[in-house]
C-alpha positions as CSV (number, residue, x, y, z in Angstrom):
1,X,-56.5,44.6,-67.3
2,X,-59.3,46.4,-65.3
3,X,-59.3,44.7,-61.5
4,X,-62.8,44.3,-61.6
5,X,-62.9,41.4,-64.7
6,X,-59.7,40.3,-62.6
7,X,-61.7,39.4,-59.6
8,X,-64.8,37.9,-61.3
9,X,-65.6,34.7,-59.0
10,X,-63.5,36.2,-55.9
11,X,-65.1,36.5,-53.0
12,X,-63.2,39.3,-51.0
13,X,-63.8,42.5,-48.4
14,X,-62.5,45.9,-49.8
15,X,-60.4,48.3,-47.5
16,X,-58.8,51.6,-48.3
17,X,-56.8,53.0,-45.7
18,X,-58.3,51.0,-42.8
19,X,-62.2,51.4,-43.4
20,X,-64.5,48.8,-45.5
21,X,-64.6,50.0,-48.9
22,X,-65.7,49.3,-53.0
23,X,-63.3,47.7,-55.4
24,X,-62.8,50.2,-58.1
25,X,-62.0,49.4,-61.5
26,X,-58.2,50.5,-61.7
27,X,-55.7,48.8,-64.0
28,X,-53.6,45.6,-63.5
29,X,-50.2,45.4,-65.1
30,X,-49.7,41.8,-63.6
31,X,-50.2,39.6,-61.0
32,X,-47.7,37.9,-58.8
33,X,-47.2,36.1,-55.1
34,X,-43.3,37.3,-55.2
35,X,-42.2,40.4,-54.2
36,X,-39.3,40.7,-56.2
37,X,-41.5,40.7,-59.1
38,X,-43.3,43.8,-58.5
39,X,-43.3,46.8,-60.3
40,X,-46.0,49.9,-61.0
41,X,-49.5,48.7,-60.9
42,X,-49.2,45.2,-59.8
43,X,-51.5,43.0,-57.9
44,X,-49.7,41.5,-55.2
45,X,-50.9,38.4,-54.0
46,X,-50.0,37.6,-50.1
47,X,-49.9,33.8,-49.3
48,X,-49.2,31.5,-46.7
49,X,-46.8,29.1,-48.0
50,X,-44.5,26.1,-46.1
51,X,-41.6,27.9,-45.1
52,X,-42.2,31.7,-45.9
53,X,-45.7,33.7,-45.1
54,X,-45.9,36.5,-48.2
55,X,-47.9,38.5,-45.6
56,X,-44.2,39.7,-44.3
57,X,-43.5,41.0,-48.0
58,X,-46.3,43.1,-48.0
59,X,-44.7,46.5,-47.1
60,X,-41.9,45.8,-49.9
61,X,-44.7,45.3,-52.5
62,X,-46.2,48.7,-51.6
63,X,-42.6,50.2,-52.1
64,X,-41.7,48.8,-55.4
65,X,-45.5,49.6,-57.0
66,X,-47.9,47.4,-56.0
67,X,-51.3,49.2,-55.8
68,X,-53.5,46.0,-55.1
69,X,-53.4,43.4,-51.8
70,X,-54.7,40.3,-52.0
71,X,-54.7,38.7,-48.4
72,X,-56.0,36.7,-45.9
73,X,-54.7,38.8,-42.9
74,X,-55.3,43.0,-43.7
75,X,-52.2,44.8,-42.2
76,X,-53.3,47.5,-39.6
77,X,-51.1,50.1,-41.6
78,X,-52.8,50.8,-45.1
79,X,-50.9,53.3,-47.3
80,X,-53.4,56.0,-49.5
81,X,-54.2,55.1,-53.0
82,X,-53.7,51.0,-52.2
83,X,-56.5,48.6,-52.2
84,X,-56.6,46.0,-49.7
85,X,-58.8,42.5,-50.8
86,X,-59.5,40.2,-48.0
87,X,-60.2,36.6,-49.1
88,X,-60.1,33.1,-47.2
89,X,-57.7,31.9,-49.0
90,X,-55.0,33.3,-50.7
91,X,-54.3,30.4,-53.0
92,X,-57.4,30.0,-54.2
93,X,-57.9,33.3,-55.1
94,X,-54.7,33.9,-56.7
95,X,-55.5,30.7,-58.9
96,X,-59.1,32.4,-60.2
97,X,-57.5,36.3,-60.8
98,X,-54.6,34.2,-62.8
99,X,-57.4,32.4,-65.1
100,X,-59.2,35.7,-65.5
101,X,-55.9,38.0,-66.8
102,X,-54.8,35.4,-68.8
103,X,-58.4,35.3,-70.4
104,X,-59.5,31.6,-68.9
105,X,-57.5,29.2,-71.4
106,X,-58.1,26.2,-70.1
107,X,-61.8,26.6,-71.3
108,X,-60.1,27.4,-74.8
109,X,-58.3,24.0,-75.2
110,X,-58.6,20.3,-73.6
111,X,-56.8,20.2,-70.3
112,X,-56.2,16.3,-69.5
113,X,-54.6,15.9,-66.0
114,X,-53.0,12.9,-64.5
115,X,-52.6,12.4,-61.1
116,X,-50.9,9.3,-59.2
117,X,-47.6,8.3,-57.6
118,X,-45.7,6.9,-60.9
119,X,-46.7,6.9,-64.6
120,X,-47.7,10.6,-64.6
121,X,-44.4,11.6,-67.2
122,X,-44.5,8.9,-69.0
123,X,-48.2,9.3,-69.7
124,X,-48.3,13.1,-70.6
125,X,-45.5,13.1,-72.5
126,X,-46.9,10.0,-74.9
127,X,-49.7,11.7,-75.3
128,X,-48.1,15.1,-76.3
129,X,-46.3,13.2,-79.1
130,X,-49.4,11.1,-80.5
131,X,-51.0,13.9,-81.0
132,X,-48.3,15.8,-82.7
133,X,-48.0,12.6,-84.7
134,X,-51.5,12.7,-85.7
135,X,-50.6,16.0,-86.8
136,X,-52.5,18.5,-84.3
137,X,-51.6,21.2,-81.9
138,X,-51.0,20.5,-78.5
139,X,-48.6,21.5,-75.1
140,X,-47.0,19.4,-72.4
141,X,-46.9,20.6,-68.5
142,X,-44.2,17.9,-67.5
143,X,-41.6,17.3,-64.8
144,X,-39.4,17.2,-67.4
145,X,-40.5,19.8,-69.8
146,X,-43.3,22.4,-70.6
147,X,-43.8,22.4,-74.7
148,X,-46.1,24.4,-77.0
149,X,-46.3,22.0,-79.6
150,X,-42.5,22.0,-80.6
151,X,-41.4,24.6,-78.6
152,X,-39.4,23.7,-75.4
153,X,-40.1,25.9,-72.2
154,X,-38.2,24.3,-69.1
155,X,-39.9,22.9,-66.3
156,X,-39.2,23.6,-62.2
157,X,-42.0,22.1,-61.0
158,X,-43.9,19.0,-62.0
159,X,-47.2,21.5,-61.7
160,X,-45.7,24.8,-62.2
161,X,-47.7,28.1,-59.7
162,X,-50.7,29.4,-60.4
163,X,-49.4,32.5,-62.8
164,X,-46.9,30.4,-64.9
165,X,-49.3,27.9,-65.0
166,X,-52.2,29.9,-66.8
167,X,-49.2,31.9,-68.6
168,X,-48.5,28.5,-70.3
169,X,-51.9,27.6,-71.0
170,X,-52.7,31.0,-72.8
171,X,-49.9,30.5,-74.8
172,X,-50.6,26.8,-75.8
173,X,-54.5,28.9,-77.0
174,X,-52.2,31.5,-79.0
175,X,-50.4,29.2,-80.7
176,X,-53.4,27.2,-81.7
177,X,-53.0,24.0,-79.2
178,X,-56.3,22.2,-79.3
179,X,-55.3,19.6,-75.9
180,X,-53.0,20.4,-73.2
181,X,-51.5,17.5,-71.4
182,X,-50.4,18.1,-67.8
183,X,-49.0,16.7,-64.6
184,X,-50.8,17.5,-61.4
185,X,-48.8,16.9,-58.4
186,X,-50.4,15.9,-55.4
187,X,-48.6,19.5,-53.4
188,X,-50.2,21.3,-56.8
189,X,-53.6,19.7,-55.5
190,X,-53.2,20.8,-51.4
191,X,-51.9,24.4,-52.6
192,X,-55.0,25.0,-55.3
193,X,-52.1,25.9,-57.8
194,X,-54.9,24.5,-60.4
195,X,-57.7,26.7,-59.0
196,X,-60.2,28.1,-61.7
197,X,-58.7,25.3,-64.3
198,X,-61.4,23.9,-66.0
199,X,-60.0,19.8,-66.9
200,X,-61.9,18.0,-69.7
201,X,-60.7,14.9,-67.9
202,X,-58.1,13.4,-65.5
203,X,-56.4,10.3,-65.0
204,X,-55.4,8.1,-62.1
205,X,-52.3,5.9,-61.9
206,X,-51.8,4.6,-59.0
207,X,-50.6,5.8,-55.3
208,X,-47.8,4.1,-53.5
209,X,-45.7,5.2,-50.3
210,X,-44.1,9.3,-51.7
211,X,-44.2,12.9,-50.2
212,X,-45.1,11.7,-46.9
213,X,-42.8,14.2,-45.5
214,X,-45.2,16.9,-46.9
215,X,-48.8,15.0,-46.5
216,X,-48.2,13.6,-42.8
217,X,-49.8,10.4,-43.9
218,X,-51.1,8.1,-46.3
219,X,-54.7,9.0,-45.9
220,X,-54.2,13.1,-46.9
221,X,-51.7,11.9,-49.8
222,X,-55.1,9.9,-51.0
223,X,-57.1,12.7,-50.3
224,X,-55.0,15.0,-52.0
225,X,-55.3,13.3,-55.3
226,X,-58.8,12.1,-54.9
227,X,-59.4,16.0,-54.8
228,X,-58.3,16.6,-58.8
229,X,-61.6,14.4,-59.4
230,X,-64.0,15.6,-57.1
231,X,-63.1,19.2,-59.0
232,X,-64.7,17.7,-62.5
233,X,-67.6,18.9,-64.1
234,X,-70.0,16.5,-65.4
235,X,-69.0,16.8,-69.3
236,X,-65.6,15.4,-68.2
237,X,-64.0,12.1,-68.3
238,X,-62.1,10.5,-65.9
239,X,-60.1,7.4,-66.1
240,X,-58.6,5.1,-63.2
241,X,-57.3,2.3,-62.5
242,X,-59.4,-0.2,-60.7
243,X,-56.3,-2.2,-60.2
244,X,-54.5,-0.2,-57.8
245,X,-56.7,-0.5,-54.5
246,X,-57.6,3.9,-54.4
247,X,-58.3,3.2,-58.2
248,X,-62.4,3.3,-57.4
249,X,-61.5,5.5,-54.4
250,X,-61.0,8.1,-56.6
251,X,-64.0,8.3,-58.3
252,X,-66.4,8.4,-55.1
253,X,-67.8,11.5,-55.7
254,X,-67.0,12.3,-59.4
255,X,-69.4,13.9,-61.3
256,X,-67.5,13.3,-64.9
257,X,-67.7,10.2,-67.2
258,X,-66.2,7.4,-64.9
259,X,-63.9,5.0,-67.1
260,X,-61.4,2.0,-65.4
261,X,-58.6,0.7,-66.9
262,X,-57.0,-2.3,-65.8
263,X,-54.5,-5.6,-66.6
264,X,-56.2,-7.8,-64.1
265,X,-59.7,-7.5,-64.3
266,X,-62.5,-6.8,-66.0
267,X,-62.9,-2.8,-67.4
268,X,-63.8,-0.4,-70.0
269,X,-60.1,-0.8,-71.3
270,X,-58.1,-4.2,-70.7
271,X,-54.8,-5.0,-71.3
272,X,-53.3,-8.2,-71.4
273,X,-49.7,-9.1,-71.9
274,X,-49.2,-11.3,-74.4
275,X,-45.1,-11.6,-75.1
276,X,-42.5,-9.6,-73.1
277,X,-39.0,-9.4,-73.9
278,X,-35.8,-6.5,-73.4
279,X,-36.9,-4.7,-77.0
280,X,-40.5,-4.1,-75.9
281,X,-44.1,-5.9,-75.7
282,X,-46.8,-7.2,-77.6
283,X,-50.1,-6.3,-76.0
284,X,-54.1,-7.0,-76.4
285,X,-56.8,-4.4,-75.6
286,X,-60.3,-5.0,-75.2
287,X,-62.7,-2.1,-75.2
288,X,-66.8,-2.6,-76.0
289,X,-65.7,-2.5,-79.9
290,X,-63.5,-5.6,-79.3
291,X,-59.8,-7.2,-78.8
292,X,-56.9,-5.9,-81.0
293,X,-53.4,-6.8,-80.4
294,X,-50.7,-4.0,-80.6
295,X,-46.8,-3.7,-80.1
296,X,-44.8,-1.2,-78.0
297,X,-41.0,-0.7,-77.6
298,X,-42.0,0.4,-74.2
299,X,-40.8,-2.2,-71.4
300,X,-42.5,-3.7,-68.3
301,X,-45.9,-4.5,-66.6
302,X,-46.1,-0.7,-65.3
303,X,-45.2,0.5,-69.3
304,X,-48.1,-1.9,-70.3
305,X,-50.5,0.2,-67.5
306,X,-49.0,3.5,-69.0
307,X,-49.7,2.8,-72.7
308,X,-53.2,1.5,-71.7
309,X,-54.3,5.0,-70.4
310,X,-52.6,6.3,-73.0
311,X,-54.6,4.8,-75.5
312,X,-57.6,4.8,-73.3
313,X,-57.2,8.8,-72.8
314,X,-56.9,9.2,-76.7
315,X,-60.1,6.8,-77.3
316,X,-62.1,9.0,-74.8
317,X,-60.6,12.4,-76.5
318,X,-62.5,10.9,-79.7
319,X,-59.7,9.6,-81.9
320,X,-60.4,5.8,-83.4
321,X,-59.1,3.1,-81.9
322,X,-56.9,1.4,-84.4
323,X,-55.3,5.3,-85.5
324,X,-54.3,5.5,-81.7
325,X,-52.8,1.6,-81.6
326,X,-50.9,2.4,-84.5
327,X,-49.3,5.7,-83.5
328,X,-48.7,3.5,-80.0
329,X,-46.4,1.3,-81.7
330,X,-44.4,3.7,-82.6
331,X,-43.8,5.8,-79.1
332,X,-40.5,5.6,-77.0
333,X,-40.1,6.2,-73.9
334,X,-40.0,9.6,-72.1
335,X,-36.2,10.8,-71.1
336,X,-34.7,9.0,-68.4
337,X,-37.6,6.8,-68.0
338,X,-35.7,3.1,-68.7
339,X,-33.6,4.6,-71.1
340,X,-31.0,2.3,-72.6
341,X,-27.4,2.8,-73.0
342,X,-25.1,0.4,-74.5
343,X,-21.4,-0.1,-74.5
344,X,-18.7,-2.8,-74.7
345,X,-20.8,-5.5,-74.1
346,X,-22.7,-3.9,-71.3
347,X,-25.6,-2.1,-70.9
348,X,-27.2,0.7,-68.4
349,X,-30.5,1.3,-67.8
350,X,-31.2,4.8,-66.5
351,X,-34.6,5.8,-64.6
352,X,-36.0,7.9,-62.8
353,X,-37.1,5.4,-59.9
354,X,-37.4,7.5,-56.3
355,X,-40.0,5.5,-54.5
356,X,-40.1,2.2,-52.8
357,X,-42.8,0.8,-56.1
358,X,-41.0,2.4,-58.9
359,X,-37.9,1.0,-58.0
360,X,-39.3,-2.3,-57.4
361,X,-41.4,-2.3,-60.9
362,X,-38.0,-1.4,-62.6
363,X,-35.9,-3.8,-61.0
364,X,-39.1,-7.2,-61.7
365,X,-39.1,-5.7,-65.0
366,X,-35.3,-6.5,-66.0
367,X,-35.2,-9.4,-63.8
368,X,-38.0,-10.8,-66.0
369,X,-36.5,-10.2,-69.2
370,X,-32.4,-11.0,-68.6
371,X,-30.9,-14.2,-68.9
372,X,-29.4,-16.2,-66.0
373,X,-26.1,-15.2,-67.3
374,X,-26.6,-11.6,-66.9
375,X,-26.0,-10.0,-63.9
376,X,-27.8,-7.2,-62.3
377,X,-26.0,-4.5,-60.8
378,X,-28.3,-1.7,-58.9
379,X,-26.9,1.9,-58.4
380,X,-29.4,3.9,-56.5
381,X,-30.0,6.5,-53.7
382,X,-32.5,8.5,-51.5
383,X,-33.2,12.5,-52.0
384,X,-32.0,14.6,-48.9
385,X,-34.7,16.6,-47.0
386,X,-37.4,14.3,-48.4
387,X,-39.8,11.4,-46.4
388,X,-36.9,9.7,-44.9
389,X,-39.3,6.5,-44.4
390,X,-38.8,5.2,-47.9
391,X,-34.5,5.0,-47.4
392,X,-34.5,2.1,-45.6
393,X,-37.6,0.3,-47.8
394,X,-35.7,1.2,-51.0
395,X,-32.4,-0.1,-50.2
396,X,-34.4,-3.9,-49.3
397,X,-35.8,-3.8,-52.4
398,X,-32.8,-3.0,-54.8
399,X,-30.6,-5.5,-52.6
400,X,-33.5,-8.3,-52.9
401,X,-33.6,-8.0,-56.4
402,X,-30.1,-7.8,-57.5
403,X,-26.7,-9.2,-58.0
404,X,-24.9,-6.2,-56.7
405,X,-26.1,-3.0,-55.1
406,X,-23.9,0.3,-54.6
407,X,-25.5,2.8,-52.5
408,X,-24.7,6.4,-53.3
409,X,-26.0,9.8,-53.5
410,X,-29.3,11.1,-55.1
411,X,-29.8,14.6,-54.6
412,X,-28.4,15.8,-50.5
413,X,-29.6,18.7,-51.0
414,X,-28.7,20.2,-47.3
415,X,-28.4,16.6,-45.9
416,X,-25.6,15.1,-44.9
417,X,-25.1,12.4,-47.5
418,X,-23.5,9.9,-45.2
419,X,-26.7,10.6,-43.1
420,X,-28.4,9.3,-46.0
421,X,-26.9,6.2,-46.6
422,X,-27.0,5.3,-43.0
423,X,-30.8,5.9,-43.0
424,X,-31.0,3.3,-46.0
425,X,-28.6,0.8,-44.8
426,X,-30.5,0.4,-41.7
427,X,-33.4,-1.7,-44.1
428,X,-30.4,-4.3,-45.0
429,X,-29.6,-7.4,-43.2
430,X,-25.8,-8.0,-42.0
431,X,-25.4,-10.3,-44.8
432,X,-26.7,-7.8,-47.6
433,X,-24.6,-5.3,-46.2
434,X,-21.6,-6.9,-46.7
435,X,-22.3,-7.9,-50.0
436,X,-23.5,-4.0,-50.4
437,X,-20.7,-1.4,-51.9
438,X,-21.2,2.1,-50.4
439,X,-19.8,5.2,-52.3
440,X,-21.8,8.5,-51.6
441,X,-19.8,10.1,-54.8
442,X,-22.2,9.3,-56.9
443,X,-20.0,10.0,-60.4
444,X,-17.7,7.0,-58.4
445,X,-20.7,5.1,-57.9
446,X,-21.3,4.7,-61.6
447,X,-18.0,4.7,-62.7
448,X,-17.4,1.4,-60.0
449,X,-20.8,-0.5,-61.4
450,X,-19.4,-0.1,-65.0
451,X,-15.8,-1.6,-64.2
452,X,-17.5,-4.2,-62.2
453,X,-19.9,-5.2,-64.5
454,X,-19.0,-7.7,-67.0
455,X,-19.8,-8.6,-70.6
456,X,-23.6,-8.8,-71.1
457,X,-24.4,-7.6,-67.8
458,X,-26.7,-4.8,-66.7
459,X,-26.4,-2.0,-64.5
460,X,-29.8,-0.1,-63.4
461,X,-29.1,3.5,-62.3
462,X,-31.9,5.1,-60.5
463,X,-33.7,7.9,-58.7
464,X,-32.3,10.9,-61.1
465,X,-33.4,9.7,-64.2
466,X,-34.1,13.3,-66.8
467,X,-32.3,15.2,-64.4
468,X,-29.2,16.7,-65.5
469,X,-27.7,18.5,-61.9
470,X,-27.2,17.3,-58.3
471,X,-28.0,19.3,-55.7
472,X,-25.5,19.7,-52.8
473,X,-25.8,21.9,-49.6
474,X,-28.2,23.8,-51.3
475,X,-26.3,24.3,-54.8
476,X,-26.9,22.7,-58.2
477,X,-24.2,21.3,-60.1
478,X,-24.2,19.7,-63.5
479,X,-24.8,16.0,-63.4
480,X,-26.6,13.4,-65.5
481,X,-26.8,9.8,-65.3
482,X,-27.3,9.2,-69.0
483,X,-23.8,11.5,-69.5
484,X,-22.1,9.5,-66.9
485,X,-22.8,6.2,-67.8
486,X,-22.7,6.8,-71.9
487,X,-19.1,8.3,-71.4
488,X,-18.1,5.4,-69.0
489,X,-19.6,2.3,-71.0
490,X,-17.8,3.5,-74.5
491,X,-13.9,4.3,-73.1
């Protein structure tokens, strides 16, 4: 691709061996921000990440081909025939030059994003399958998985970089996809890995206490997400919810369609609970065109928020109201998202539960729905080199709210795991941590809250949820909740 449609909307300073110069228009075999990616005629893009500044890599580029510099710092040394581009931001710019080679595609399709704490899976991924449901093209940008239509692409990140991310999204326009549904992480925000997108709306679930470790504190984690919706152009929707206290936050200085859903108050889509039980819900929404009552397999208070900006999002796409109700009924749940497993009597309920509020949603959910014979036994642990605040806050909550509680490991990563569990013990009184079982093994773990468990009981195991590995000390080894617990609850 010629450089100069490349760097359309870029603002840059030219240099060719050391003196101000123009951009010619020379050819562009690809772009990428990883030097081991280069090869001949590749634009090299220099940022200022975390833990590593591509600035160093710079040199290595020029070896292995690279014949354009995108940078925020120009090196003093500036080998002939390589052109240098200054910018002010390295992210940002390597967002826009990604749009432009892969030929803009989010201005080809509908790109809905959501944004929030919890709920942004479950969301994007019911809304991927109504829409295959109703029979039209459409991808997924998921935590779990990236799809175009059918077609599974794995996932790394919940909002994949800048390159992979238009890569997708060109071929979700190739293959025809009319809407692309996507989770934007509050880091994807902060590092403009979605600059030059072009969303046709956004939605807000909620923020609770996450990724502190990254944002510093609660008020850049708001202002991280609140930053998706200031980005809207005015022929976009977006869609909060005005029952979480940042809900009309968000929408401050939006210049889309402003639309609120809610459970407890009055807004543009309002869901009520009417019957709750273990197999699902029966719900009522009340938009301008009136009430209609609904069913849902889907579980819980926070499910009944989900579906409602579900159906809200497919309303404001233009589909009919009763069409979108009715495909509702029939969604599951997304992977590892209160997943059921049965087995002798017993059942396991696997999610993916990692912050103080979703673990605390999953655990009122089954205490709402199980008898007072059932017992609940909680399995859960804390992610290593991740906001060590939350340990102690989760392990109150799943000891408050259950029968049993085995502490284990999540994912250590290069933590020590009995670090870990210290950390989260430290929010138990004496007396819960003597009634508290601590096995950092966390195959052991489950295997101990399945022979403890007895006939009818339930056993939530949380934090890992879709994942199939654990990270230890840096490495990744096959492991998955739903495997564990299946295999154990049917010997």
């Amino acid at each position: 691709m010629k450089l100069t449609d490349i760097l359309k909307r870029i603002e840059y300073q030219a240099y060719c061996e050391g003196k101000a110069c123009a951009a010619d228009n020379r050819e562009v075999s690809c772009i990428t921000f990883d030097s081991r990616k280069v090869g001949e005629g590749t634009m090299f893009v220099a940022q200022k990440g975390v833990h590593v500044d591509g600035h160093a890599y710079i040199a290595m580029a020029i070896e292995k081909g690279a014949k354009v510099i995108v940078c925020q710092d120009v090196p003093a040394e500036q080998p002939k025939g390589v052109l240098f581009l200054q910018v002010a931001n390295s992210d940002v710019a390597l967002g826009l030059a990604a749009d432009n080679f892969y030929g803009n595609p989010s201005n080809k399709l509908q790109l809905i994003g959501i944004t929030g704490t919890n709920g942004k899976t479950t969301t994007v991924t019911l809304l991927h399958r109504m829409m295959r449901k109703m029979g039209l093209k459409a991808g997924l940008i998921s935590t779990i998985v990236n799809r175009v239509n059918d077609e599974e692409i794995a996932a790394t990140h919940t909002t994949p970089d800048a390159v992979e991310l238009n890569s997708l999204l060109a071929q979700m326009v190739e293959k025809g996809c009319e809407y692309c549904f996507m989770e934007v992480s509050s880091h994807a925000i902060v590092q403009n890995r979605i600059a030059g997108l072009r969303f046709a709306g956004a939605i807000f679930s909620n923020i609770t206490h996450d990724h502190l470790d990254f944002h510093g504190t609660m008020a850049n984690y708001i202002a991280a997400k609140k930053a998706l919706f200031d980005s809207l152009p005015e022929e976009a929707f977006a869609l909060t919810n005005i029952d979480d206290k940042n809900g009309r936050v968000m929408v401050q200085n939006c210049k889309g369609r402003v639309k609120t859903y809610s459970l407890q108050t009055v807004a543009d889509f309002r869901c009520k609970i009417l019957e709750s039980s273990i197999h699902g819900q029966h719900l009522e929404l009340s938009t301008s065109d009136g009430k209609r009552e609904f069913w849902t397999p889907l579980v819980g208070r926070f499910n009944a928020y989900n579906i409602t900006a579900i159906a809200a999002t497919a309303v404001l796409c233009g589909f009919a109201i009763d069409e979108v109700l009715r495909v509702c009924s029939s969604l599951s749940a997304a992977p590892g998202r209160f997943q059921y497993l049965h087995g002798n009597g017993k059942t396991a309920i696997v999610d993916y539960a990692h912050t103080p509020d979703a673990l605390q949603n999953v655990i009122d959910t089954i205490n709402e729905v199980r008898s007072k014979s059932q017992n609940l036994i909680v399995v859960v642990g804390c992610g290593g080199d991740r906001d060590p605040l939350k340990r102690p806050i989760m392990a109150r909550i799943a000891a408050e709210g259950s029968d049993r509680l085995i502490l284990t490991s999540d994912n250590p990563r290069t933590e020590n795991p009995d670090s870990i569990l210290d950390q989260m013990e430290g929010g138990l009184t004496a007396e819960q941590r003597s009634a508290t079982v601590r096995i950092s093994d966390r195959r052991q773990a489950i295997k101990t809250a399945v022979m403890m468990a007895r006939e009818g009981d339930i056993i939530l195991i949380a934090g890992k949820g879709h994942e199939t590995y654990q990270e230890i000390n840096g490495v990744r080894h096959h492991f998955d909740d739903r495997e564990e617990a299946n295999k154990l609850l049917n010997q």
